[in-house]
C-alpha positions as a LaTeX table, in Angstrom:
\begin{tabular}{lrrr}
\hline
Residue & $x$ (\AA) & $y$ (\AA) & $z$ (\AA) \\
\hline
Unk1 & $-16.31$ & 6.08 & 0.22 \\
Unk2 & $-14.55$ & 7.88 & 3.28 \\
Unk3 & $-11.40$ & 5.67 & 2.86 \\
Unk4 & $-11.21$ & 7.72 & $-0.77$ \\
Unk5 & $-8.95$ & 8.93 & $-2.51$ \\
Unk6 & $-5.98$ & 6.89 & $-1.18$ \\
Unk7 & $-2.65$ & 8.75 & $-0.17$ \\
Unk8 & 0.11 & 7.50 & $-2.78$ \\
Unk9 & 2.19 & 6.12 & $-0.04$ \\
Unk10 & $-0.98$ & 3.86 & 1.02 \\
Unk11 & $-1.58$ & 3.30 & $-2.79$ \\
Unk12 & 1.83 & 2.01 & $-3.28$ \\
Unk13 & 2.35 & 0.18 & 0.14 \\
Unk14 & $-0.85$ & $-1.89$ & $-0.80$ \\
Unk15 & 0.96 & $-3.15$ & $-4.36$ \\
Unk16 & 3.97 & $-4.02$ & $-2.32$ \\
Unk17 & 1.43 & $-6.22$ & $-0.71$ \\
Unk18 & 0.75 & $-8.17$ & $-3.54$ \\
Unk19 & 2.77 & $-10.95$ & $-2.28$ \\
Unk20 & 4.07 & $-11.31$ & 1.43 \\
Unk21 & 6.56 & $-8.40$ & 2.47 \\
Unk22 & 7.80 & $-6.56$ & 5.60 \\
Unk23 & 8.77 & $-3.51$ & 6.57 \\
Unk24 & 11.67 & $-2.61$ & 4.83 \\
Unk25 & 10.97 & $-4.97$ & 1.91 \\
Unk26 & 8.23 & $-2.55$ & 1.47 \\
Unk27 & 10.28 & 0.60 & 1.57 \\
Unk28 & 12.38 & $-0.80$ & $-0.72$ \\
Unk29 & 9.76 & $-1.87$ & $-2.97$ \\
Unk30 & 8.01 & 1.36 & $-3.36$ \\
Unk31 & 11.13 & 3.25 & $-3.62$ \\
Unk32 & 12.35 & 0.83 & $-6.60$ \\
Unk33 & 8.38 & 1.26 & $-8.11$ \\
Unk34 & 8.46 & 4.69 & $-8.10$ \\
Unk35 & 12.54 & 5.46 & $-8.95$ \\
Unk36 & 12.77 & 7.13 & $-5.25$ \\
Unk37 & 10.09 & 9.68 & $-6.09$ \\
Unk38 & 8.04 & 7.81 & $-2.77$ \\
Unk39 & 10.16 & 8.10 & 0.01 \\
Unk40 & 8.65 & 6.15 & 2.92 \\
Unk41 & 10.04 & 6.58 & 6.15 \\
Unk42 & 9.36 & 4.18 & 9.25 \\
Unk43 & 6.85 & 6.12 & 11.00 \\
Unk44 & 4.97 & 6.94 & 8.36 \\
Unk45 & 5.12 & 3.23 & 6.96 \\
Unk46 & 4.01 & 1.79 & 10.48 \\
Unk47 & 1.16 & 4.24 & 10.60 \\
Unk48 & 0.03 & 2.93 & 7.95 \\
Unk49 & 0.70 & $-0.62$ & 8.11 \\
Unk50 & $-1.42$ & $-0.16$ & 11.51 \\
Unk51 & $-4.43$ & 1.45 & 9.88 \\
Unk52 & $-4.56$ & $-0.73$ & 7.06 \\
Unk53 & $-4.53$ & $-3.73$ & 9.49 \\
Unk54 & $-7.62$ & $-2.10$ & 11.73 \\
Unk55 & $-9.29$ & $-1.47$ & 8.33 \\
Unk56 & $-8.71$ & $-5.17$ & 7.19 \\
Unk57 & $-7.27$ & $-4.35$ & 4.07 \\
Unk58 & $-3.99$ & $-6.45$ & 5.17 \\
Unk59 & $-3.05$ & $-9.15$ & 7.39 \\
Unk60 & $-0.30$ & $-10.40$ & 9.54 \\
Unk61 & 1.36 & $-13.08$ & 7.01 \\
Unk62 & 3.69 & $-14.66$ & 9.22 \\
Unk63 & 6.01 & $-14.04$ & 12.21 \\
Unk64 & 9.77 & $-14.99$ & 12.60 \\
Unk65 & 10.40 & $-15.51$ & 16.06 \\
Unk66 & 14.03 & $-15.74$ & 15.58 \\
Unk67 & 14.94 & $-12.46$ & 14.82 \\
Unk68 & 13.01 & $-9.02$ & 16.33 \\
Unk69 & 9.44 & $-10.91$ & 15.71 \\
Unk70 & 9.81 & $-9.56$ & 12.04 \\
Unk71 & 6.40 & $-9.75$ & 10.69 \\
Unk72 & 5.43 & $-10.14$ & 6.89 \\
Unk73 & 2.10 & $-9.05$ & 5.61 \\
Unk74 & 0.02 & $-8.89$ & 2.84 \\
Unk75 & $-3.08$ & $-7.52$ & 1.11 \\
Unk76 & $-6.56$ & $-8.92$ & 1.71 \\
Unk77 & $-9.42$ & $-8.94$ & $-0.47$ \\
Unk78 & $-10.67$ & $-5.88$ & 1.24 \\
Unk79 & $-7.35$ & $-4.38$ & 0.22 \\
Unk80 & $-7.58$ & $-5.77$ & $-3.20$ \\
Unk81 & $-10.85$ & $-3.90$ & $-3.87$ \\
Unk82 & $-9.46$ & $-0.59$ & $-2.23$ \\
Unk83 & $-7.00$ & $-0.80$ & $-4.16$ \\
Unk84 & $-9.21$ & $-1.02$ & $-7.58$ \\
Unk85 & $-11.65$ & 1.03 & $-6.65$ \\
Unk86 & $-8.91$ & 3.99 & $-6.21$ \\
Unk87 & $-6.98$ & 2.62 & $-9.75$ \\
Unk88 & $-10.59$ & 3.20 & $-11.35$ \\
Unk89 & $-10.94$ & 6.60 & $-9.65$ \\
Unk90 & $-7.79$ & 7.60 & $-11.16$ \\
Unk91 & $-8.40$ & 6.05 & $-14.89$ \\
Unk92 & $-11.20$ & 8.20 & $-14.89$ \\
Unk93 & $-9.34$ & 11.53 & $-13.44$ \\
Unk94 & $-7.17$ & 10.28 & $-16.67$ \\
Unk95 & $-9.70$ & 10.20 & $-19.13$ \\
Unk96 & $-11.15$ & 13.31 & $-18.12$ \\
Unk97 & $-7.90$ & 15.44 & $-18.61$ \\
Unk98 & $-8.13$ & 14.31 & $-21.90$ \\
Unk99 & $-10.68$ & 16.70 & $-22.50$ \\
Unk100 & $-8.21$ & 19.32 & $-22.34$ \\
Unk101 & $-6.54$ & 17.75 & $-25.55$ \\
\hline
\end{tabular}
């Protein structure tokens, strides 16, 4: 469980994985998901998209050669599981608080 508790920008860059995306498809997504309240900036997304590539939780989609080698990715099962196990983590941090109801 080292790889827990996600950061939010890792949390949300691995939902705008759900279906192939690059890099500023990404940023865009997560800014639209959370109404610009997730602000991710290149470096930090590329960081990430690095470490979530040597921890197999994405994958290279595809490559367009045409343009600057633009690469799409997307989530892997690995990710996929992450990715629940840190949504579970946080339904219970949820259900918790509750006790102060």
């Amino acid at each position: 469980m080292d790889n827990y508790p996600l950061t939010e920008s890792i949390y949300y860059i691995l939902i705008a994985l759900r279906n192939p995306n690059y890099g500023y498809g990404i940023i865009q997504e997560v800014d639209s998901l959370t109404k610009g309240r997730v602000v991710l900036g290149a470096g930090t997304l590329y960081g990430a998209i690095q470490s979530l590539l040597e921890k197999g939780w994405i994958e290279i989609h595809s490559v367009q050669t045409t343009s600057r080698k633009k690469k799409e990715y997307l989530i892997t099962k690995a990710g996929i599981e992450a990715l629940t196990n840190e949504r579970n983590r946080i339904r219970e941090l949820l259900e918790h608080g509750k006790l102060l109801d």
